[in-house]
C-alpha angles and dihedrals in degrees: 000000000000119000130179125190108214148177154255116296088332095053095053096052092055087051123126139178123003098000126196120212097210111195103157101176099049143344110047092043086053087049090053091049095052087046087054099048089055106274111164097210142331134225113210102198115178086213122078091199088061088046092053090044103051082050088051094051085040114036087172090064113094109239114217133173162096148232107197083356092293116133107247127241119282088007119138090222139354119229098296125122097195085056097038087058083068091069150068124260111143105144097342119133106229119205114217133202120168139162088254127009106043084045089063087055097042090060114036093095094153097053117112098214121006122211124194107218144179132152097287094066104027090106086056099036088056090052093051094052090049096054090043095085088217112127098198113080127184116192101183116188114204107198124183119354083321095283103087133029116245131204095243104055091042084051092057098039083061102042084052084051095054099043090059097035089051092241120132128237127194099229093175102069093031089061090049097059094060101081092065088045132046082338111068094086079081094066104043111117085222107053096052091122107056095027102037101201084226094063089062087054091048101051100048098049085118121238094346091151116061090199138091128227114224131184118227129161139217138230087291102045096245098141121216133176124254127195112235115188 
């Protein structure tokens, strides 16, 4: 098995074969959260302006997202998880648009099966990939806003790695670390209310969910993501 460990819009790009989109605080464990309240499916889209006008065609669809983290303008909820819980998803279809994570969907358009991944599914994702058959494997971490790597989506590239590569990792003390890392945003007083401290707690609770997020797309080649068990 082949597997390359790559970043940011670049890195998506560059991706083959099976391909996982890695987006640790915050998108894909939004995702996972919304999966877990009952969402039916989820369309990542990289353009606001796609993502106001499919709620505007669909009032019923729960509009989430950020630009620098901030929640955007007539969306029900930013990309928080601890915000998102307050709401009701049960069998809504939430349309998702985000600095990092949406844009490495969005453009990996070479890849042969996308994944959306974060800590809490990385024990599933892994098996997933191992009982895909595909040889080529693309973890692509997106950072922060997909300019710059961040400590976290590395983390969990490598954690996917050695789980199929049958390594160890001490994730306990590599999640640790983080909030003194990447982080610690989390933990500034002034930026509660961007970076909630209870969202860092939320997203590295490892391999909480035991369900993989695949892309697939429709007649008319939106992509959503769907949860497979």
């Amino acid at each position: 098995m082949n597997i390359r460990i790559l970043h940011m819009i670049d890195g998506a790009k560059a991706a083959r074969g099976i391909t996982v989109i890695i987006d640790v605080f915050r998108a894909y464990s939004v995702e996972a959260y919304f999966f877990n309240e009952g969402a039916k499916e989820i369309i990542p889209v990289g353009d606001t302006g796609i993502a106001y006008k499919l709620k505007e065609e669909n009032p019923d669809m729960i509009l989430a997202g950020e630009r620098h983290g901030k929640i955007l303008p007539g969306f029900d909820v930013g990309n928080s998880p601890s915000e998102l819980v307050k709401l009701d998803c049960k069998g809504k279809t939430v349309v998702h648009t985000t600095s990092a994570g949406t844009q490495g969907v969005a453009n990996a358009k070479n890849a042969d099966v996308i994944l959306g991944a974060c800590l809490l599914n990385a024990r599933a994702t892994a098996e997933y990939i191992r009982k895909s058959g595909f040889e080529e494997v693309s973890l692509v971490c997106m950072g922060l806003e997909a300019i710059s790597e961040t400590e976290e989506d590395t983390l969990c590239a490598n954690y996917i790695k050695s789980i199929l590569e049958g390594t160890e990792i001490d994730m306990e003390k590599e999640i640790e670390s983080l909030r003194y890392t990447s982080g610690a945003k989390f933990f500034d007083k002034a930026q509660q209310d961007v970076f909630p401290e209870p969202d860092f707690h939320m997203c590295v609770e490892v391999d909480k969910f035991d369900f993989v997020m695949k892309l697939r797309r429709d007649e008319t080649g939106l992509g959503y993501m769907e949860k497979v068990e």
